[in-house]
C-alpha positions as CSV (number, residue, x, y, z in Angstrom):
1,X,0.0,0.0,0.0
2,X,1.0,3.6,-0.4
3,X,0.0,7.0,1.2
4,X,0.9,10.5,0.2
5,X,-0.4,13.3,2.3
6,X,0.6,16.4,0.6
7,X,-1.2,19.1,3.0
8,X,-1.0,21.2,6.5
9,X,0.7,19.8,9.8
10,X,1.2,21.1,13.0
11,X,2.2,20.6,16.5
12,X,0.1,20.1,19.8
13,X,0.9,19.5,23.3
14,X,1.6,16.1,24.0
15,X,-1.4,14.9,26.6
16,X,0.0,11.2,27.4
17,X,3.9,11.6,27.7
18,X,5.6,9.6,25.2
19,X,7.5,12.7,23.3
20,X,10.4,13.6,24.1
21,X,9.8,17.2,23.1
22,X,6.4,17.6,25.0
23,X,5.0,18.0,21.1
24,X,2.6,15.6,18.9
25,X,2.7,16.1,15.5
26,X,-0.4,16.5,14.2
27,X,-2.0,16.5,10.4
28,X,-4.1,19.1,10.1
29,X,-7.1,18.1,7.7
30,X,-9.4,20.5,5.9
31,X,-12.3,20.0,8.8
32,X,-9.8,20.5,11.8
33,X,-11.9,23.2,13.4
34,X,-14.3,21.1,14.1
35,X,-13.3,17.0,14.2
36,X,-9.3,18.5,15.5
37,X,-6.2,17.8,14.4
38,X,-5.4,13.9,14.3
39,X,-2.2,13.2,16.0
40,X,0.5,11.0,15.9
41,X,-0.4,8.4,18.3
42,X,-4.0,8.2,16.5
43,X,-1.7,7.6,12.9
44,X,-0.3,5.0,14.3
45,X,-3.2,3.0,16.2
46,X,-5.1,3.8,12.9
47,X,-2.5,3.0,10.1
48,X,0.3,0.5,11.2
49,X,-0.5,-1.0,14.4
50,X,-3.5,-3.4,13.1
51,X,-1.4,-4.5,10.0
52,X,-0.6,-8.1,9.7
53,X,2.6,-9.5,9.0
54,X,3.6,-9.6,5.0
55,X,1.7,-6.5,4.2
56,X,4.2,-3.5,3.4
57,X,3.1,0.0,4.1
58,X,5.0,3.0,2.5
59,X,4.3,6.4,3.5
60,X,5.4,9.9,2.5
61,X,3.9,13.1,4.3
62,X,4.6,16.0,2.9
63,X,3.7,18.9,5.9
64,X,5.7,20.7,8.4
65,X,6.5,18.8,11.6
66,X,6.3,15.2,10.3
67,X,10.0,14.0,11.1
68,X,8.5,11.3,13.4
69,X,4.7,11.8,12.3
70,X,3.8,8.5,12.8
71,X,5.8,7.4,15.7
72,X,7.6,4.2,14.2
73,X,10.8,3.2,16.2
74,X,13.2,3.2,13.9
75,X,15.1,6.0,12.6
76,X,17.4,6.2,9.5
77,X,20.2,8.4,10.2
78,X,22.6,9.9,7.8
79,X,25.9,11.8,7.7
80,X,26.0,15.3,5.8
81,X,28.4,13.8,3.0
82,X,26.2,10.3,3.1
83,X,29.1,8.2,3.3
84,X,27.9,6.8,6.8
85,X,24.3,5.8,7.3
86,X,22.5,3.8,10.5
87,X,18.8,3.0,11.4
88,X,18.8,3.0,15.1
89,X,15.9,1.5,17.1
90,X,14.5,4.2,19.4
91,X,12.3,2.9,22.9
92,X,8.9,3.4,22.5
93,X,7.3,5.1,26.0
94,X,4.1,5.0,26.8
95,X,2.0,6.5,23.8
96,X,1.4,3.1,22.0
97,X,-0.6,0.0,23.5
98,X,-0.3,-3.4,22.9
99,X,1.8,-4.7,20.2
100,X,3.6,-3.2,17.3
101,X,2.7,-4.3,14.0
102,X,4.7,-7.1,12.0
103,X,4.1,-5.3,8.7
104,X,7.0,-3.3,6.8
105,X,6.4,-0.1,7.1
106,X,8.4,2.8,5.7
107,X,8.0,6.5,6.1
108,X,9.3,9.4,4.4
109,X,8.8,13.0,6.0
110,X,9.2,16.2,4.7
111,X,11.3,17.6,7.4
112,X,12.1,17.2,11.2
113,X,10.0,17.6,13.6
114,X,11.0,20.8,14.2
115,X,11.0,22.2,11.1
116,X,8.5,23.4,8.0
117,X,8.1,21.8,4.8
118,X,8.2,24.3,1.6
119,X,6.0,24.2,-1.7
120,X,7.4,24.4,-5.1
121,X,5.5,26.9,-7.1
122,X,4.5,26.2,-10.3
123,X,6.4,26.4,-13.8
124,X,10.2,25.7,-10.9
125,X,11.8,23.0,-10.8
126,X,10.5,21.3,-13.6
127,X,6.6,21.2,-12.1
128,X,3.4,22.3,-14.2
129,X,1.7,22.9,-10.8
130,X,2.1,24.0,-7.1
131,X,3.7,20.8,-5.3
132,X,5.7,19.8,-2.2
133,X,8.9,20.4,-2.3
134,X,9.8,16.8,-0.5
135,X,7.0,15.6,-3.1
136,X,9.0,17.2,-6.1
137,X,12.6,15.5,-4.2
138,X,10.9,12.4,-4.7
139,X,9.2,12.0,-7.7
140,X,12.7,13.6,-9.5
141,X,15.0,10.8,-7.7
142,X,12.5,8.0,-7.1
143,X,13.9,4.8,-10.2
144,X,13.1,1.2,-10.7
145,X,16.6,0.4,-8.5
146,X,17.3,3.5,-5.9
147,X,18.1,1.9,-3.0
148,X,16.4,3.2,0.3
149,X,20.1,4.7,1.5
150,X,20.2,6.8,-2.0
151,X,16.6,7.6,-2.2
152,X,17.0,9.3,0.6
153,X,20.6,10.9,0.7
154,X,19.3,12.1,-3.0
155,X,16.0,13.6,-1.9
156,X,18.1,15.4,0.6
157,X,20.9,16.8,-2.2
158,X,18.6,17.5,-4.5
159,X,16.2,20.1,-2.1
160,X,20.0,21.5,-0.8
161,X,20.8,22.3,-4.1
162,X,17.7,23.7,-4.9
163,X,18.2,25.9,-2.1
164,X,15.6,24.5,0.4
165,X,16.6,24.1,4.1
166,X,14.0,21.5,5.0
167,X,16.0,18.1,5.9
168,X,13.5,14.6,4.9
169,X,13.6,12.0,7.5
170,X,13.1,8.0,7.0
171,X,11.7,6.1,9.4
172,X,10.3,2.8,10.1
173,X,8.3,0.0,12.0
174,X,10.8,-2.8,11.6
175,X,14.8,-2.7,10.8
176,X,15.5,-1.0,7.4
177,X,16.9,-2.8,4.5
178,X,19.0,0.4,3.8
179,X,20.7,-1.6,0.6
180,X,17.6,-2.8,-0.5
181,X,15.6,-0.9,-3.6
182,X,12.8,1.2,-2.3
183,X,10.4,0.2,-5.1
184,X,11.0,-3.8,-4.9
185,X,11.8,-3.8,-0.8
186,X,11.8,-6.8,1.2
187,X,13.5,-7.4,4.2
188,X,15.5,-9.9,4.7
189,X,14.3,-13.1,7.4
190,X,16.0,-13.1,10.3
């Protein structure tokens, strides 16, 4: 399966404890003033945690705040020249009850958490209309083959170079493949 949420998000006080910063991350849909803003925790008890094992999940959202947007525990970390590259696991507190899921799932965000994701206006950068600017990243370095290491190290170089400070973060339910190709993924069995 694939989501792409192109759109507004935000930031709300944390009400159970399990951030860090004190901050959800929130999306912020077209009828928030009256239905709210659906945060993180609810993402992830609505879109990962009830999937079974064998189904894959990939994810891009495309909004400010969403480096961690759907809570998934680990985190694909890479160096400023891209030469060295980790996915750590990070502890889950106490946000998310019961069990994690077993599926594969893989999220690309537009920025940090603490940051704002840009749009690309239309007729730049080679769009006909008003886009994304992690959106544009994507669909200009996504290929058959891109491993999940390049995809995202190119993503990154390719919004530096077009003069965009926002910084895309990977994350994931399950230890990432980082050799693997995005487009064909499948972890390896233990």
């Amino acid at each position: 399966m694939f989501l792409h949420y192109s759109g507004h998000g935000g930031q709300q006080r944390d009400t159970n404890g399990d951030e860090a910063s004190g901050q959800d991350d929130t999306l912020i849909p077209c009828d928030f003033q009256s239905a709210g803003q659906i945060i993180d925790d609810e993402l992830y008890s609505l879109l990962v945690q009830q999937l079974p094992k064998g189904c894959r999940l990939w994810v891009l959202l495309d909004c400010c705040h969403s480096g961690t947007a759907l809570d998934l525990p680990y985190k694909v970390q890479i160096s400023d020249d891209g030469k060295s590259v980790k996915c750590s696991s990070i502890p889950r507190k106490g946000g998310i009850a019961g069990q994690p899921s077993e599926a594969e799932v893989i999220m690309i965000s537009g920025c940090k958490d603490e940051q704002t994701s840009a749009d690309v206006q239309a007729g730049s950068m080679g769009v006909l209309k008003a886009a994304g600017a992690m959106t544009t990243a994507f669909r200009h370095c996504i290929t058959p083959t891109i491993s999940v290491h390049d995809l995202l190290y190119s993503m990154r170089a390719f919004l530096k170079q077009n003069s965009f400070e926002q910084v895309p973060q990977m994350s994931s339910e399950n230890f990432v493949q980082l050799e693997s190709s995005f487009v064909t993924y499948a972890a390896r069995t233990p």
